[in-house]
MDAnalysis code that builds the backbone (N, CA, C; Angstrom):
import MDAnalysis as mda
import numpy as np

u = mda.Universe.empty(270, n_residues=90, atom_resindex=np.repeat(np.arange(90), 3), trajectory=True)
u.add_TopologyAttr("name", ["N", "CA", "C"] * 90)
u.add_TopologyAttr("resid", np.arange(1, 91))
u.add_TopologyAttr("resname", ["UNK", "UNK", "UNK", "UNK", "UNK", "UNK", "UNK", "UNK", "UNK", "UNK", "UNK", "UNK", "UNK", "UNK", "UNK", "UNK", "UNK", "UNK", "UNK", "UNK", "UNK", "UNK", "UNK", "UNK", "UNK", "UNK", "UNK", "UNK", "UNK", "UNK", "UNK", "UNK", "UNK", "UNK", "UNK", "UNK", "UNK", "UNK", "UNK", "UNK", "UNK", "UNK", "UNK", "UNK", "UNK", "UNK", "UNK", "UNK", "UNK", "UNK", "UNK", "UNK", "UNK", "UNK", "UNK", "UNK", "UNK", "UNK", "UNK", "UNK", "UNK", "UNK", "UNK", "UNK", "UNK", "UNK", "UNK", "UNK", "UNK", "UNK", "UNK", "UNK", "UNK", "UNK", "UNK", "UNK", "UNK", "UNK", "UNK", "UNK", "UNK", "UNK", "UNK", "UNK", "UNK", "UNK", "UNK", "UNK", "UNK", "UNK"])
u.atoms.positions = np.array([
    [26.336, -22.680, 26.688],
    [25.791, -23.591, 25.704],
    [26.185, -23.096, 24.326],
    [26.972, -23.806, 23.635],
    [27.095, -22.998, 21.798],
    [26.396, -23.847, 21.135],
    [25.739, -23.390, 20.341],
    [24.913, -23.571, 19.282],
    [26.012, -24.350, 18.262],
    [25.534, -25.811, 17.891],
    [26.504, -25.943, 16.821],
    [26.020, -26.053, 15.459],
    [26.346, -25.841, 14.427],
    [25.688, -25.873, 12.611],
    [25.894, -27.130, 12.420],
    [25.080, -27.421, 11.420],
    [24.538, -28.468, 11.030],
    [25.471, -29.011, 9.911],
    [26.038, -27.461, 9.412],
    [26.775, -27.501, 8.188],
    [28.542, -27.903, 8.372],
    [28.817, -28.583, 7.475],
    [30.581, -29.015, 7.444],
    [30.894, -28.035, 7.570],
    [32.566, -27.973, 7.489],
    [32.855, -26.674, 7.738],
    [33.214, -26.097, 6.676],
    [33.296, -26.624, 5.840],
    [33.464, -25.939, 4.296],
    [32.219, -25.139, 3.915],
    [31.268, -25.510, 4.113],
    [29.653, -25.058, 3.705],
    [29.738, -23.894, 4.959],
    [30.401, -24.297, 6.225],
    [30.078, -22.871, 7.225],
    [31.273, -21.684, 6.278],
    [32.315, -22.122, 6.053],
    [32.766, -21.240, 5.497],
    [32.594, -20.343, 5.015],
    [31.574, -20.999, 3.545],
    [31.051, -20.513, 2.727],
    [29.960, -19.288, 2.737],
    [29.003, -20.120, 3.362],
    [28.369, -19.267, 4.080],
    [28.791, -17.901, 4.439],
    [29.576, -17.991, 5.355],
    [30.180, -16.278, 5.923],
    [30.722, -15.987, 5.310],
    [31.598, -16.764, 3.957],
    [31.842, -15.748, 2.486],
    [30.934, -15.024, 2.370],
    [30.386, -15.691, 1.898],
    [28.468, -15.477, 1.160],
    [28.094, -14.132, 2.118],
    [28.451, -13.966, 3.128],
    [27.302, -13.062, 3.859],
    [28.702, -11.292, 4.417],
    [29.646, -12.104, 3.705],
    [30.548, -10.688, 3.967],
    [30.481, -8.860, 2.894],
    [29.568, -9.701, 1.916],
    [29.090, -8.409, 1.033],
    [27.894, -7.807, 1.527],
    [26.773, -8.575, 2.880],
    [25.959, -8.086, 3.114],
    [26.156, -6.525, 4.041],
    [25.329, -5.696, 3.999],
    [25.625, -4.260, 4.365],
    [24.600, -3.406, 5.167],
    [24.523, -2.871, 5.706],
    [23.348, -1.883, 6.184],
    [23.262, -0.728, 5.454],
    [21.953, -0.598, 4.670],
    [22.017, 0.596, 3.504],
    [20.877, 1.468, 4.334],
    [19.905, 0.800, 4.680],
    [18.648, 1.638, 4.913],
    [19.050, 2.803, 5.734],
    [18.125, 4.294, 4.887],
    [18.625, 5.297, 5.798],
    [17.744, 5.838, 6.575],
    [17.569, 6.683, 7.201],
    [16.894, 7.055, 8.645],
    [15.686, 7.880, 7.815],
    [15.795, 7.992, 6.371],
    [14.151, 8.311, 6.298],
    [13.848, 6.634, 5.834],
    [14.381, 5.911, 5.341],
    [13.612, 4.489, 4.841],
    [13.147, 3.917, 5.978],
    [13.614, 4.035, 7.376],
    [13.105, 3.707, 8.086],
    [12.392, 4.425, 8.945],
    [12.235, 5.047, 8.900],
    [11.126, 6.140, 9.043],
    [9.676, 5.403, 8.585],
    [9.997, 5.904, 7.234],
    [8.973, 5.304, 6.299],
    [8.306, 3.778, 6.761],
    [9.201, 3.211, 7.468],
    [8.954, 1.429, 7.317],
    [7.767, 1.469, 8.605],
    [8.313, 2.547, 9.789],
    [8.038, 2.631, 11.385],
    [6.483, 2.888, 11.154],
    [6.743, 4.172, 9.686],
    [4.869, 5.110, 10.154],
    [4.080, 3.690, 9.012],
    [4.545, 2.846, 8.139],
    [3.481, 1.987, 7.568],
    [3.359, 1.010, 8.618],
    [3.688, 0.617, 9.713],
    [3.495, -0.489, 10.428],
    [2.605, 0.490, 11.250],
    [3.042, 1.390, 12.002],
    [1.807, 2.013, 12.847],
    [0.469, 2.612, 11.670],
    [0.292, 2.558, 10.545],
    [-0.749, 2.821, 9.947],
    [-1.617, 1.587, 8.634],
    [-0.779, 0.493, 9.023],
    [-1.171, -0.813, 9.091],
    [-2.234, -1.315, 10.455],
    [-1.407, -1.307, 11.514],
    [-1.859, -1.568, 12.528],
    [-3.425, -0.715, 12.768],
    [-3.295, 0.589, 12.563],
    [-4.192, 1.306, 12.962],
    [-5.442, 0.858, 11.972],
    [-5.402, 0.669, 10.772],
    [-6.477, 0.323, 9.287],
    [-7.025, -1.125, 10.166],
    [-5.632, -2.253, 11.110],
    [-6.634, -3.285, 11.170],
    [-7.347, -3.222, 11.850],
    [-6.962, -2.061, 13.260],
    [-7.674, -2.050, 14.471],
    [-9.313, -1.281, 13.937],
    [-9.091, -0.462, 12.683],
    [-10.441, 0.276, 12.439],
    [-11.173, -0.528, 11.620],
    [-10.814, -2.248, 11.071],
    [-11.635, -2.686, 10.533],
    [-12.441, -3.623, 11.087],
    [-11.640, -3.913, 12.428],
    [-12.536, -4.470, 13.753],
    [-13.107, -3.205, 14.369],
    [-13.234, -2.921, 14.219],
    [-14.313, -1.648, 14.665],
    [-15.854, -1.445, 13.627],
    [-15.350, -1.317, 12.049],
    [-16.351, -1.969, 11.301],
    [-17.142, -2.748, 11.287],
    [-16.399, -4.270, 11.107],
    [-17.367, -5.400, 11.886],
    [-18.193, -5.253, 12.422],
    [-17.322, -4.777, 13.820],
    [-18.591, -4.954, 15.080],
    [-19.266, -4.011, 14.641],
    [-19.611, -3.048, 14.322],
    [-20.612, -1.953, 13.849],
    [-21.713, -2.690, 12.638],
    [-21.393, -3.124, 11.510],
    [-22.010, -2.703, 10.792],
    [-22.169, -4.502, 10.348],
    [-21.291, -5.612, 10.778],
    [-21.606, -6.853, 10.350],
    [-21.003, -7.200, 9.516],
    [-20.744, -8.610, 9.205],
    [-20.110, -9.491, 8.239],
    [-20.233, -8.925, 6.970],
    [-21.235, -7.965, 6.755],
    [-21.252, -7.399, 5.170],
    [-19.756, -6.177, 4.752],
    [-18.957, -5.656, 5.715],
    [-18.224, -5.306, 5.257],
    [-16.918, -5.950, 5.106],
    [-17.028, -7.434, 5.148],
    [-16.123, -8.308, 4.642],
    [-16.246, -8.740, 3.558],
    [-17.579, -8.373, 2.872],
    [-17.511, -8.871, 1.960],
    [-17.259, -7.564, 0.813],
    [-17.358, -6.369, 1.488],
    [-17.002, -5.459, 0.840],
    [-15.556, -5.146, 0.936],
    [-15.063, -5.416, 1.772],
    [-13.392, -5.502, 1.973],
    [-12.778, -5.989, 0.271],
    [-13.503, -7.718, 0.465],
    [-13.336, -8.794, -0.066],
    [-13.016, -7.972, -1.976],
    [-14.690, -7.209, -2.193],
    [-14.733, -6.710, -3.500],
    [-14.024, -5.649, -3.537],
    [-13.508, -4.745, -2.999],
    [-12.677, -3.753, -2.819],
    [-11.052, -4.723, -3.120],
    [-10.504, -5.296, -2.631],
    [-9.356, -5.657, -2.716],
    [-9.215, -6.589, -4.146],
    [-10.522, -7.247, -4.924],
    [-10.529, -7.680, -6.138],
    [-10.423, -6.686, -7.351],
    [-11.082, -5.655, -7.310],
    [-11.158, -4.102, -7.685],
    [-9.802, -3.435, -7.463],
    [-8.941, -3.536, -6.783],
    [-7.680, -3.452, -6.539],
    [-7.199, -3.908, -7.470],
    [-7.177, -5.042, -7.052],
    [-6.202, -6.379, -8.018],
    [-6.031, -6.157, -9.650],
    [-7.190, -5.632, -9.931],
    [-7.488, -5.850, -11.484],
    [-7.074, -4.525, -12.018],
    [-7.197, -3.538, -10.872],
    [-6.469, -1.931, -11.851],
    [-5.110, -2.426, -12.079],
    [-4.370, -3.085, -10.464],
    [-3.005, -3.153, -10.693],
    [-2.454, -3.949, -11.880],
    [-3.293, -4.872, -11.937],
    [-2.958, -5.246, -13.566],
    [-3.019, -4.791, -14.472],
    [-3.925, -3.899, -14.784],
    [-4.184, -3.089, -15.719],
    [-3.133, -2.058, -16.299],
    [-2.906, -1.835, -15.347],
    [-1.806, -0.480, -15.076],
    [-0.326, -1.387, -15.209],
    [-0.191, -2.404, -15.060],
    [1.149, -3.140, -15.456],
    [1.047, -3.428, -16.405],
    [-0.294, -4.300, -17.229],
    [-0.099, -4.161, -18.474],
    [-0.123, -3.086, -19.361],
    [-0.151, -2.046, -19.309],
    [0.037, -1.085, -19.940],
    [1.254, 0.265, -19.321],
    [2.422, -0.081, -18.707],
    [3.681, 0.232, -18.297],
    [4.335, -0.732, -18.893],
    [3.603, -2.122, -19.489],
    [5.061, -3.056, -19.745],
    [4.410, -2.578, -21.682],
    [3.607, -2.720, -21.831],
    [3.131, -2.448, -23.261],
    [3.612, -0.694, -23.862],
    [3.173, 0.351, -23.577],
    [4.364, 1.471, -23.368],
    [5.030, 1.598, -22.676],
    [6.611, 0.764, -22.304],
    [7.434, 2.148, -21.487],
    [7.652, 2.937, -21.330],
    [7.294, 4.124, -21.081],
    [7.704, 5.785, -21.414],
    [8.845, 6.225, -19.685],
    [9.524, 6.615, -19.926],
    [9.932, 7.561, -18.915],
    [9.437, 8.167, -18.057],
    [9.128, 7.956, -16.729],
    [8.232, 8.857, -15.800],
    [6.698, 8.255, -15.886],
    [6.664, 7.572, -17.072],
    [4.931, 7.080, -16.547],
    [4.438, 6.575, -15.109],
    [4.762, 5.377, -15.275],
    [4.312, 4.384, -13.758],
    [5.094, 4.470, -12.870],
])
């Protein structure tokens, strides 16, 4: 069975122009790095269903204010990296 594109063949062309500068850069610590945040993603969601059931809908709502409290340093902290740039700050 081949799959056929949708695209003329000028546009397929193009396309695989388009995609002949693409490259494999990532190196074996970036992915490293990528492997242990997905297993320590995974693990934060599995321990916040564990919360729940423990302690009740109230730590959703503390999730909730925790991640707003988040939100507002990270702004904070951008507006004031874009207001001084210094070297090495942020």
């Amino acid at each position: 069975m081949r799959l056929t594109s949708h695209l003329d063949p000028q546009e397929h062309h193009d396309a695989v122009a388009r995609e002949q500068g693409l490259s494999r850069q990532l190196s074996q610590r970036q992915l490293g790095m990528i492997a242990i945040g997905g297993a320590i993603g995974t693990g934060l969601f599995l321990g916040s269903a564990l919360a729940v059931r423990t302690a009740g809908p109230g730590v959703i709502l503390t999730y909730i204010f925790a991640a707003i409290v988040t939100l507002l340093l990270m702004a904070c902290l951008a507006e004031m990296a874009v207001a001084h740039p210094t070297v090495g700050s942020f």
